[in-house]
Structures are given as structure tokens and as C-alpha cells.
C-alpha positions, 0 to 999 in steps of 0.5 A, spaced: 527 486 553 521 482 556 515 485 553 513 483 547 515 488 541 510 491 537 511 495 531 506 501 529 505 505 524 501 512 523 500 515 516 501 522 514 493 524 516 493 521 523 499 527 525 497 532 520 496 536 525 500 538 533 493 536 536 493 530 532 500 528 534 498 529 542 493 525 541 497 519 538 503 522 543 498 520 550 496 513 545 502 511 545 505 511 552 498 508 554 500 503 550 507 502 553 504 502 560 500 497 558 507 493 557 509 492 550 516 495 547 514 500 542 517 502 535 513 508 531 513 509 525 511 515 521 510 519 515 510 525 514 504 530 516 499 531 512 500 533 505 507 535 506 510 531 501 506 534 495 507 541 497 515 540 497 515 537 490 511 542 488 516 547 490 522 544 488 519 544 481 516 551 481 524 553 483 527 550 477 522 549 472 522 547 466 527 542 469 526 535 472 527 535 479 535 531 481 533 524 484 539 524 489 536 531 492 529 529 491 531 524 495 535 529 500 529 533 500 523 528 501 526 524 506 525 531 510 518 530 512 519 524 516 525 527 520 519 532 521 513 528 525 519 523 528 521 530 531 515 533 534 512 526 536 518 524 540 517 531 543 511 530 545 512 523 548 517 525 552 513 531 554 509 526 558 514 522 562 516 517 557 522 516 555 523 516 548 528 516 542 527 519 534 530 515 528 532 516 522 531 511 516 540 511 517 540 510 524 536 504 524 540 500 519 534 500 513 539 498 508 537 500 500 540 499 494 542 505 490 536 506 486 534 514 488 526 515 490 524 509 489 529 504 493 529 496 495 530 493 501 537 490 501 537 489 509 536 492 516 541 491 522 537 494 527 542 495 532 540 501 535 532 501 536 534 494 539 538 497 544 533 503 545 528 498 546 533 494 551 533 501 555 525 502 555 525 506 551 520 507 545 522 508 539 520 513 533 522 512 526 522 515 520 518 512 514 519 511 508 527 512 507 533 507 508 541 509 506 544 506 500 550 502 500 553 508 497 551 511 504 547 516 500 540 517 503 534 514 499 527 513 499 522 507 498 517 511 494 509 512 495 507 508 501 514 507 504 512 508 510 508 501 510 513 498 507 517 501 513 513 498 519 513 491 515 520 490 514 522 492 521 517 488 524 520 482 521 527 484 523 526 485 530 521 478 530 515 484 533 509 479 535 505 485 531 504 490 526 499 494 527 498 499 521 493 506 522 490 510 518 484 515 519 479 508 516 477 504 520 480 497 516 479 493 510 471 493 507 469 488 503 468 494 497 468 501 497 463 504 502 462 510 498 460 506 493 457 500 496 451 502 502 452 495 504 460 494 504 462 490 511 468 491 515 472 484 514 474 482 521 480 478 517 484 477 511 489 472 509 496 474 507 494 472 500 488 476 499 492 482 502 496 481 496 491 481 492 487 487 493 493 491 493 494 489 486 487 491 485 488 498 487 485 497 493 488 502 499 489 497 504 497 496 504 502 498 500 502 493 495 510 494 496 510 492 504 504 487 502 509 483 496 515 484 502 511 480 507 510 476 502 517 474 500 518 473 507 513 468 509 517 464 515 515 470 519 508 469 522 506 476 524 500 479 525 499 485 521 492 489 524 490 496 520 486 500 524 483 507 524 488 511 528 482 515 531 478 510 534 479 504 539 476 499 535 479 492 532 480 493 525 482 488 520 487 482 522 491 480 516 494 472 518 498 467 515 492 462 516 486 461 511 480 459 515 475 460 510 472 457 505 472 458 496 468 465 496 468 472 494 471 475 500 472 482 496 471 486 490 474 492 488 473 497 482 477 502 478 472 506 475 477 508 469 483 506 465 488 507 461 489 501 457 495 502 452 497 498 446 505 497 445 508 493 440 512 487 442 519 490 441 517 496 445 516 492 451 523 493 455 523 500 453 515 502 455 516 497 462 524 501 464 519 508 463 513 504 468 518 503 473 520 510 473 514 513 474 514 508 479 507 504 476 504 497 477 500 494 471 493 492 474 492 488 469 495 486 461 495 481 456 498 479 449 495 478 442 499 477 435 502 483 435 501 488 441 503 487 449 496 491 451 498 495 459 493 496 464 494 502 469 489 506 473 487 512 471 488 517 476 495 515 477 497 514 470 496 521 468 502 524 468 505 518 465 500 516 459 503 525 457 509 524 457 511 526 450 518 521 450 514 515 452 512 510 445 506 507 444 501 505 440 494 506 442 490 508 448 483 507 450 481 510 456 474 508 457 475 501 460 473 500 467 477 494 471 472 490 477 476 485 481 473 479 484 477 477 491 478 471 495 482 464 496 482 459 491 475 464 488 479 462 481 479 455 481 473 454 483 467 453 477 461 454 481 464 461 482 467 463 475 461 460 472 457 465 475 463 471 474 462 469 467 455 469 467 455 476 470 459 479 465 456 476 458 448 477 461 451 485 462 455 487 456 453 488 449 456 482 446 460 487 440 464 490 446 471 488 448 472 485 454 478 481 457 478 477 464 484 473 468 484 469 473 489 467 478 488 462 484 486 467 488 482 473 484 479 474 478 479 481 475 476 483 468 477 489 464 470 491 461 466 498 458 466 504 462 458 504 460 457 496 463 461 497 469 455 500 473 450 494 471 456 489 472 458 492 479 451 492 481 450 484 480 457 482 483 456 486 489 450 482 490 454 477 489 458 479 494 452 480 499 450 473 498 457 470 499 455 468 506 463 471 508 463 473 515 470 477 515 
């Protein structure tokens, strides 16, 4: 196998349609006949996965859905974009080879549909890469150790492609979608949002946890955790032939924002001290990542993104005390940004010239963000200041 290996993966709308799925097909064998061995991820076709949910709880409402056959039943949106994508790959004389999450050695633990990573033996795709072949596989789905099918939960497929890249020693991983890479802001919100050229994996992390949607924040943590691995990631839009945004292990610029993200609403939740091991199983189980949280005298204060948060927050079973809903989080990203006091002083500069001073508001900053919760009615004129901040930061991607 003497090309280089190079994982991609493709999500579920850049093979939403048989158009787009020929399209990806000539693509890739483009890029094979340029001389690289090729692994493929995918996920399911468009919105194929909220369709099947929606059915199975249709079927046996009002009772919850079995989470070994949700799994079951999920996983078969993948096996379904491997099939086609491997069937048009071969339709233009490229051999070509479709596997699940189980036969490529995706090892999970037991914990049905949202499942961690143990270890990947992947035997298989390595013996089709050393048969020139390129190879399709199904994301976001492992095997458990109790050989029962598993899934990885929302964004596995992200996870999917950085974990094989590591396994297989891929000299990248390229990561597309139907955006073009990672802005420095919403573009949507921000007319003079740039595309960054570069990111660290670091501020990766970062924005991730910030909600921003750049990497699933599970794949970003797991390239993390496995830093000896210097693997290049780049995501890009699946549409276009364009460079998008590389994400390295090499830091080559200086203290300064290098990007802000903004959710616009929260729900943030009051529990008390001895509720907390209780309140965080349940979070887990909706399969939640607190964007922020803090602590007083009597209560653990939980900070969730709204629009995910919903379904979770209504749940007559779960136990808390409060919950306030108009809060806004606006987060400040960039290496060592968090400990650099010309920066915080402008950050707090900002925040204290632009809320009311009765109203509550709470900041933390780590070495590499700074994120600050603050009024629903402040967030405009804050944001608006930052982003001018952003704009004047000089950072050239």
C-alpha cells in the first residue's frame, strides 16, 4: 500500500440525494486516480435518521423506544448510503468495497446509542486498501463487546472518521459537509464573518463545546485524548473544490481572538447540591454537554443550549429547582486569549459597558476561551462590540 491513506467523510446532506451521491461517486474515484488509498465515510441520507425515530415512536407510543433496537434500527441509515455510494463507485470502474461499523473492527462498550470507543482492529479495511480498493464505511455504529450493534450518538460519524484516521496512521482526514469550513463567527449573523484558513486542535475543542458546528465535539475530545497522532483534519464543503479549514497540532498564532460563538438562548437550571449525581446520569442520557456551569452556596447552576435542551428541560421525571430561559452565552475563542490581561481587560470592559449593572451576569475563562452568560436583552449590543473586537484582532485564519 504505498499511497498515502486518507480518510473522508461525507455527512448525511452531501448524499441526501442519488444526484449527490454520483457526484461524490466521480469525486472520489477522481481522487484515487490521483494516487491516494481511500476510506469513506458516510452518514445517513439526509434527514433519514429523524424520520425513523419519528416512526418507531408513532408505532408504540406512549412507550420509550428499546435502546438495543433503536440502535438496531438507526444503524440502518448508514448500511443504506454505504450501499448506493459503493454501488455507484463500482458503476465507474473503480473497485470498491462497503463496510459496516462491525466489520471494520469499531469496538464500543455496551452503553446502546450512545456508545464509546474501546478500540478498533481494522483488519479489514486494511486488507482491502492493500487490494487497491477503496473503502466505504458505515458511521456513527460499532459492535459492542457483547457483540450487539451499537451506535455512537448524534455526530458519530465524525467520530467515525477521526478514530479510523488514527487507527490506520491516515496522513489526513478530511471532513465534508455543505459549508465551506470554519468562520470566525456566524455568517448568518455576522455580514464580515471570515473563513479561518487554520485552527488548532485546541480551539477546535473549544468551539465545539461552545456549540459551534464545526466537529462533533465527541471526535474533537477523541483526537484530543490521542495527541501523539499528528493528523491533519481539513473540513470543507463536499460540493465545492476549495481549500477549507485545516485544524493542526502546531500553534503558529499569536494571543488574540480568533473566534466568537453565540447562543442565543439558554436554559439555565438550578439543582441542588445533593441532586447533582442524579440531574448529570439523566444529561447523559439525553445525551447533553453543559455549555457552561457554576456553583454558589446552595445550588450547582447547569448551563444547556436551548434548542437542544427542550425535550430534556420537560421531562416530568427530572428534578430541579429553577430554570431561567432568558440567558444568552457569547464565547470568545483563541489560544491562551484566557490569560492574556490586555484581552480579559477589554472582554470585561465590554460586558460591564453594556449590561444593566442590577443584572446577573457570570464569565469563566480557561487558557484558551472565555465564555460569559449574560441577559437575553444585552447579548445584541455585547455581541456587536465583540465582533468588532473580532474584526480588529488582525487574525489572518
Amino acid at each position: 500500500m504505498p499511497n498515502p491513506i486518507i480518510v473522508q467523510k461525507y455527512g448525511g446532506s452531501s448524499v441526501a440525494t442519488l444526484d449527490k451521491i454520483k457526484n461524490i461517486a466521480q469525486k472520489i474515484v477522481k481522487r484515487k486516480e490521483q494516487g491516494a488509498s481511500l476510506v469513506v465515510v458516510v452518514s445517513a441520507k439526509g434527514d433519514t435518521t429523524n424520520k425513523l425515530l419519528q416512526e418507531a415512536k408513532k408505532l408504540i407510543h406512549p412507550q420509550p423506544i428499546p435502546l438495543r433496537e433503536a440502535d438496531m434500527l438507526l444503524s440502518v441509515g448508514e448500511r443504506i448510503s454505504i450501499a448506493y455510494l459503493s454501488m455507484a463507485i463500482n458503476s465507474l470502474g473503480a473497485e470498491c468495497v462497503s463496510l459496516t461499523g462491525s466489520q471494520c473492527g469499531i469496538i464500543t462498550d455496551c452503553n446502546h446509542t450512545d456508545a464509546k470507543i474501546l478500540e478498533i482492529r481494522p483488519h479489514r479495511v486494511l486488507k482491502a486498501l492493500n487490494q487497491n480498493k477503496i473503502v466505504i464505511v458505515a458511521g456513527y455504529q460499532g459492535v459492542s463487546t457483547q457483540k450487539e450493534i451499537t451506535t455512537l450518538g448524534r455526530g458519530g460519524s465524525d467520530l467515525t472518521a477521526v478514530a479510523l484516521s488514527i487507527a490506520l496512521q491516515a496522513e489526513k482526514c478530511e471532513i465534508y459537509s455543505d459549508v465551506d469550513g470554519v468562520f470566525d463567527s456566524n455568517p448568518k449573523d455576522n455580514p464580515d464573518a471570515k473563513l479561518l484558513k487554520t485552527l488548532t486542535k485546541e480551539e477546535m475543542v473549544e468551539m465545539a463545546s461552545s456549540g459551534a458546528k464545526v466537529i462533533d465535539l465527541n471526535a474533537a475530545k477523541f483526537w484530543q485524548q490521542h495527541s501523539d497522532h499528528n493528523i491533519k483534519i481539513e473540513i470543507a464543503h463536499s460540493e465545492k473544490n476549495k481549500l477549507g479549514t485545516i485544524i493542526t497540532t502546531q500553534n503558529l498564532s499569536k494571543n488574540q481572538i480568533k473566534a466568537v460563538n453565540v447562543i442565543p438562548q439558554t436554559n439555565v437550571i438550578y439543582v441542588e447540591k445533593h441532586k447533582k449525581p442524579e440531574f448529570f446520569k439523566q444529561m447523559k442520557k439525553h445525551n447533553l454537554i453543559p455549555v457552561m456551569f457554576f456553583k454558589d452556596k446552595d445550588f450547582f447552576k447547569v448551563v444547556l443550549d436551548k434548542e437542544k435542551s427542550e425535550i430534556f428541560v420537560n421531562d416530568p421525571n427530572l428534578a430541579f429547582n429553577q430554570l431561567f430561559t432568558d440567558y444568552g452565552i457569547i464565547s470568545a475563542i483563541g489560544t491562551n486569549i484566557g490569560t492574556d490581561i490586555e484581552i480579559i481587560d477589554q472582554w470585561e470592559n465590554i460586558i460591564e459597558g453594556h449590561i444593566s449593572a442590577h443584572a446577573y451576569n457570570h464569565t469563566h475563562f480557561n487558557v484558551n476561551k472565555i465564555t460569559t452568560l449574560l441577559p437575553k436583552e444585552s447579548l445584541q449590543k455585547v455581541k456587536e462590540k465583540v465582533y468588532t473586537l473580532l474584526k480588529g484582532s488582525g487574525h489572518t485564519g
